[in-house]
N, C-alpha and C positions, 0 to 999 in steps of 0.2 A: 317505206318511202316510194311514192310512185312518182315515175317521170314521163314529162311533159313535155314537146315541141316549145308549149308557150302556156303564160299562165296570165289570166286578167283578172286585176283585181278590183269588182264594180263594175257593175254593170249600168253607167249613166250614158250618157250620149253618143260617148266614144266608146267607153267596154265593150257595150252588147254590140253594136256593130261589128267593134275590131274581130270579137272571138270570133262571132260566126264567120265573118269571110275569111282570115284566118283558117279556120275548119276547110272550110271548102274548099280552099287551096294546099290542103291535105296535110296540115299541118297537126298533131293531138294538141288540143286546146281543153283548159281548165279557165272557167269561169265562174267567179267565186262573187255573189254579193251578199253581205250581212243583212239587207231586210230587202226591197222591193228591185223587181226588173225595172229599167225607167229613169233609175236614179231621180233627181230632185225634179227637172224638167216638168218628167208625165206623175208626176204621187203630190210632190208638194210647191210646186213653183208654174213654171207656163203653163201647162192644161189647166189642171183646179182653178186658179185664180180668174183665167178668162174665161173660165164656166160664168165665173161670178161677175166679173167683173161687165161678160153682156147682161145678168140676170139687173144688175144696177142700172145697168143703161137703160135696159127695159120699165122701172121704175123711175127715171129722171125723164126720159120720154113721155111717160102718161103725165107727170107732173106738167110738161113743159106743151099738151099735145094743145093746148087751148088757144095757143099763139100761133098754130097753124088750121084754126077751124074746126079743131075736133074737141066737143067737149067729153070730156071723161071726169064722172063726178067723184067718182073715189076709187080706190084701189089700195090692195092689200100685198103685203110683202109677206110671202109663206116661205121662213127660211130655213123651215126643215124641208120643204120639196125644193129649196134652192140646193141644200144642201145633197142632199138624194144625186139630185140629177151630177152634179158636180162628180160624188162617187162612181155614177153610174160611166160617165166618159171617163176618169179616171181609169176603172176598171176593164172597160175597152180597150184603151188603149195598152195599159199592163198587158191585161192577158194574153193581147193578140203579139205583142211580142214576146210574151215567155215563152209560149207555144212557136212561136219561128225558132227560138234559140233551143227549146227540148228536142226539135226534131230536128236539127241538123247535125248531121253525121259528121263524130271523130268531137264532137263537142258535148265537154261534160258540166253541165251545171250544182254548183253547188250552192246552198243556202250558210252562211256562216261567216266569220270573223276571221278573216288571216291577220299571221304574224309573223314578222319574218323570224327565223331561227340560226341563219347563219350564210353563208357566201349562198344566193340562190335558191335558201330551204325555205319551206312555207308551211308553217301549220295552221291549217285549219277547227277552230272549233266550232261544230255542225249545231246549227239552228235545235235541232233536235236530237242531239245529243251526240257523245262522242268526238273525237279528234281524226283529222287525217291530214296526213303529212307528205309535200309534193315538193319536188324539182322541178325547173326549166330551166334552160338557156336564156329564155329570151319572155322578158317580166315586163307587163303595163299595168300601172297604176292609176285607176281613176277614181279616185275616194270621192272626189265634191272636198264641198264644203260645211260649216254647220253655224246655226244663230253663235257671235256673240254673244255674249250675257255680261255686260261691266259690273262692273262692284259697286251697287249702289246699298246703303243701308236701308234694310227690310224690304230687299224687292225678292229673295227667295221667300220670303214669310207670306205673299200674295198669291198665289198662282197665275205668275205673269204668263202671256203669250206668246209665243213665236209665231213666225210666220209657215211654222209647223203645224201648233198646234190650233191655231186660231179659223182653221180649215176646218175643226170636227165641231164649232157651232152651231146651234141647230134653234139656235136663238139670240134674235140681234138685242146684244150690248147697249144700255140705258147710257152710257157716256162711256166713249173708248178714249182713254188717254197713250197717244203713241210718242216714244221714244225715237226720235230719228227722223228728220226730213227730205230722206231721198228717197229713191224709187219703190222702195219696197217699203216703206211709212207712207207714200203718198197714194199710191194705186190702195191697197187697202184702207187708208183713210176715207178717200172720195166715194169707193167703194159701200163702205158702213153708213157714212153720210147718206147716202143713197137708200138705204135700206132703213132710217129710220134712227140711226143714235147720234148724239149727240159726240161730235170729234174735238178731240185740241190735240194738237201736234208740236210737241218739243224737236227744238234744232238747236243743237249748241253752238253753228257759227254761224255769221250775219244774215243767211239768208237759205232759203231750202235750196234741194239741187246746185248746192255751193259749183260744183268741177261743171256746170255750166256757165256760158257768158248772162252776165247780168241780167238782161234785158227779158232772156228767157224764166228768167228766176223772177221777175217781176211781173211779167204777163202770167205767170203760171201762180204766181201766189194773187191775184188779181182772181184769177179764173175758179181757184178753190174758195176764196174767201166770199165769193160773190153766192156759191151753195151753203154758207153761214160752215165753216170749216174757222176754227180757232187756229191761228197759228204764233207760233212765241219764237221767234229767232236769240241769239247769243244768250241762251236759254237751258240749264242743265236739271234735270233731275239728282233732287240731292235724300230726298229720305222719303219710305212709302209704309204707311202703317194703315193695316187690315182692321174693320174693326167688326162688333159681333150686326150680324145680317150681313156681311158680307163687300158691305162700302169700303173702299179704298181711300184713303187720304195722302196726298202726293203733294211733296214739300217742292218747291224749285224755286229756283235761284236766278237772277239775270242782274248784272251790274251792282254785286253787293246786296240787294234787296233779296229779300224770302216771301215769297207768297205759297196758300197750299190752294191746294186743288180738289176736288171732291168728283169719281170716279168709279164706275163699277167696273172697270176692266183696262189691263193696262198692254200695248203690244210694246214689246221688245225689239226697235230695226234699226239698230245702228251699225249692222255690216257683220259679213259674215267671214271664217276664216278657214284655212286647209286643213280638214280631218287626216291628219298624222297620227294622232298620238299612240293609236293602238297598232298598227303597223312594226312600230320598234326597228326603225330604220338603220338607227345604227350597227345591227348585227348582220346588215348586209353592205353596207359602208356608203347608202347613200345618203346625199349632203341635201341640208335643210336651210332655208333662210331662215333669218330673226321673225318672221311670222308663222312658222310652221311649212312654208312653203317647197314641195321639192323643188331642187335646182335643178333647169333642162335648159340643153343646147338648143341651137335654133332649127335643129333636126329632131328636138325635145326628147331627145339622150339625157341621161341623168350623168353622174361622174362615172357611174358602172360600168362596161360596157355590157350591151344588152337590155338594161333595165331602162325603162319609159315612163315620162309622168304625162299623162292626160287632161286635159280639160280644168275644172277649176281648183286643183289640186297643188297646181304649179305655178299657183298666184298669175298676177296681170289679170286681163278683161273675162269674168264670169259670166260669160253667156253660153246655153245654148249649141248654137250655132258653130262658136270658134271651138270648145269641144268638139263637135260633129267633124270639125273640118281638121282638127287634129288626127282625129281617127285615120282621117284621108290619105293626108299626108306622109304620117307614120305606113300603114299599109301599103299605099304607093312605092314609098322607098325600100319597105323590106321585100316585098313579095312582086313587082313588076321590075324594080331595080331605077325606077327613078329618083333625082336628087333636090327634091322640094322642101323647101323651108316654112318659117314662119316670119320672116322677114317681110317687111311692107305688105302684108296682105292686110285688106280691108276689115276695120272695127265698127260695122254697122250694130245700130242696137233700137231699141223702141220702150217707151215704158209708155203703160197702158191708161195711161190717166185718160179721160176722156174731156176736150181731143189730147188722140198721141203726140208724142213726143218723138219724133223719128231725127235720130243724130250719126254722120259718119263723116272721117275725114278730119280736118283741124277744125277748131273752134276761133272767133275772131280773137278771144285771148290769146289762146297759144298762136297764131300766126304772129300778131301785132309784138308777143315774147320773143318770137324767132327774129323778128326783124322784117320779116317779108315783106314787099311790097303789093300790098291787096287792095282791089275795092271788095267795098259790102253790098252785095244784092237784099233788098229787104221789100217784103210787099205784104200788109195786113191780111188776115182773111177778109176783112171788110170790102174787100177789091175784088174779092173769090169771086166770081160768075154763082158758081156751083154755090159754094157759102152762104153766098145772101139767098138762091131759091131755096136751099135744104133747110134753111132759118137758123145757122150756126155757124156765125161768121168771129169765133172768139179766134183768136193767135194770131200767125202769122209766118212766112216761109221767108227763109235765109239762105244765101249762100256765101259762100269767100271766095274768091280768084285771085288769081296770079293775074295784074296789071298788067304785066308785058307777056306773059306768053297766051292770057285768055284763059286757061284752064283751071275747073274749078276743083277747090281744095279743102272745101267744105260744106256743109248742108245742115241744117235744123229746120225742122219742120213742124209748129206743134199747131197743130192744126187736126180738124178731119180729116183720115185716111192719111194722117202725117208719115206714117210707115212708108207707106206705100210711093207716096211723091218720093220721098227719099231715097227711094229706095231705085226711083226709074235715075233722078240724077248719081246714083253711084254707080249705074250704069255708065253713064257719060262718063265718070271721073275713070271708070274700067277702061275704057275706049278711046279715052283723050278726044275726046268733043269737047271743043267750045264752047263758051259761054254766048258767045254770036250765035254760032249754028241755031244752039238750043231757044235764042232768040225769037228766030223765022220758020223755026220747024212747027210742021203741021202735026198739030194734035186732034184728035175729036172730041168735038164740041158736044156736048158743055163738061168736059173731066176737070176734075181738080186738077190734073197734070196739064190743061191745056193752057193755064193763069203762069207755068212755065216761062211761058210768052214775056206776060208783061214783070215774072220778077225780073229778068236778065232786062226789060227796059228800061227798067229803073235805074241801070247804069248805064246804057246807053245809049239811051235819048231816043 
């Protein structure tokens, strides 16, 4: 049994982080991940996808180049050098962090599977063979998460895909039929669309991006539908049968009625859930939700003491980002001695559809549920300065304020560079600026952020 200052388990957004500085603060650190440095992020989620997801826009642009003076008579979508190139930054970005976390000192990386084995013991079994067995005091867990898979009749008899494996194509899909109408059904749908197959997108409730306010969910199903995207709301998949060359046949169901569907390829995205299972948490006696979720304090303490859950492991918002910033926080408090939480800290996020979707803050639903008193700042892209000259004036930019104190409490953006706008007013909402200020404030001309202006006139004459 060897012992350890500290042990992480996963190295995704927060792991590889926490160990190494961790280390460097002269702590012995074990860092244990079962397959890639990077976790989901840089292998199978944000890099990979927006490889692709610019290589899409690359071919939606040459489609679209003729409406701004440029003719381009034809073009080819090569999706085994889409796919290359994808690996290629992939592999970039892996490498160059495995290599920061091998050389830093007091820090030992391992390839392999932990399990706990009893108050703070960990067995490892090593990628390439063998067992080894470790102590610490003081334990993070940052497992992620994994696809889903519901129980549908003959969908293991297909070789359905995840938004794992659907990364190692190296040849676009004759018709993808996708399970699931949020973020991660819809960027890869629009995506494929782009690329040449043929999409229909199942949602089992009324409308896609349901945990958005409507209006977004109708401009965005507007905006896919208009690139010939099938989409089927209160819509379930009920039976899939493979037959010989390889065609798919997909039975679905909406309001009593059976229709089938004919399909060469089916994605799997109706959500994903916390990789527990192999952990064996109970022999360390930390506590789990009804979803596999660890349970952490708002210092993301487990019931242990010492032991830590990370990033999307510990259920709530799977991004990224709040990972990343977990890492922070935890670190901060153990190793500087400050008392940071995860209390009201900001849940920015973006899905890549093109245009983004940039959302943070409350939604007009959830205000209008709380009771608050708000107006709605609302302004088309069509009003865009920028929009109308880039020749892509689809969506449109929102905000919510507080009527009496001015300050806004929310933002959707799905527009061009929707991230990004969004991203300058969550600044304000940081800062507590007004919705007047942001009114009169000088922006440079001609930015998407400078149309600022006229949302907030829109409430204020």
């Amino acid at each position: 049994m060897k012992t350890y200052d500290a042990i992480v388990i996963g190295a995704g957004q927060a792991g590889g982080p926490l160990a190494k500085k961790l280390a460097l603060a002269g702590k012995k650190t074990a860092l244990i991940e079962k397959r890639y440095v990077g976790g989901t992020c840089v292998n199978d989620g944000c890099t990979p996808t927006k490889t692709w997801v610019a290589s899409a826009k690359a071919a939606y642009m040459a489609s679209k180049s003729k409406e701004l003076g440029v003719n381009i008579k034809s073009y080819k979508v090569n999706m085994a050098q889409i796919k290359k190139r994808k690996d290629d930054v992939v592999s970039l970005f892996r490498n160059g962090s495995q290599k920061g976390l091998e050389e830093t000192k007091g820090l030992d990386l391992m390839f392999g599977e932990a399990t706990f084995t009893g108050d703070k013991t960990i067995s490892v079994k090593m990628n390439d063979g063998g067992v080894k067995e470790l102590t610490a005091e003081l334990i993070f867990i940052n497992t992620g998460c994994k696809t889903i898979i519901p129980d549908i009749e003959g969908l293991k008899d297909i070789d359905y895909l995840t938004s794992t494996s659907i990364l190692e194509l190296d040849k676009v899909p004759e018709h993808l039929l996708i399970i699931g109408g949020n973020y991660i059904g819809l960027e890869f749908g629009q995506m494929f669309r782009r690329f040449g197959s043929k999409v229909t997108i199942l949602e089992r409730s009324g409308r896609i991006v349901a945990r958005e306010d409507e209006d977004i969910s109708a401009e965005l199903t507007k905006i896919l539908e208009a690139e010939d995207i099938t989409i089927y709301t209160n819509t379930v998949a009920t039976r899939f049968k493979k037959k010989e060359g390889g065609k798919i046949t997909a039975t679905i169901a909406s309001g009593g009625k059976e229709e089938k569907i004919k399909c060469s390829h089916v994605l799997v995205a109706v959500g994903r859930a916390p990789q527990t299972e192999a952990l064996n948490l109970p022999k360390t006696g930390v506590e789990t939700g009804e979803h596999g979720n660890i349970k952490a304090n708002d210092h993301l303490e487990t019931n242990v003491k010492g032991i830590y859950a990370l990033g999307d492991v510990k259920g709530g918002p799977a991004f990224t980002h709040i990972s990343y910033n977990d890492y922070t926080i935890v670190y901060r408090n153990l190793v500087e001695g400050t008392d940071y939480n995860i209390n009201d800290r900001p849940i920015p996020y973006c899905m890549f559809t093109d245009p983004q979707l940039g959302r943070v803050g409350l939604s007009e639903t959830e205000a209008k549920k709380q009771g608050l008193n708000i107006k709605v700042a609302k302004l088309p892209m069509t009003r865009v300065a920028r929009a109308i000259e880039t020749g892509d004036t689809r969506g449109f930019m929102k905000a919510i304020v507080d009527a009496d104190t001015k300050k806004i409490l929310g933002v959707a953006v799905l527009g061009q560079e929707g991230g990004e706008i969004m991203s300058v007013l969550q600044m304000a909402m940081e800062g507590g600026i007004t919705h007047d200020r942001i009114r009169y404030c000088v922006f440079a001309h001609p930015l998407y952020s400078e149309s600022l202006n006229n949302l907030f006139m829109t409430i204020e004459g």
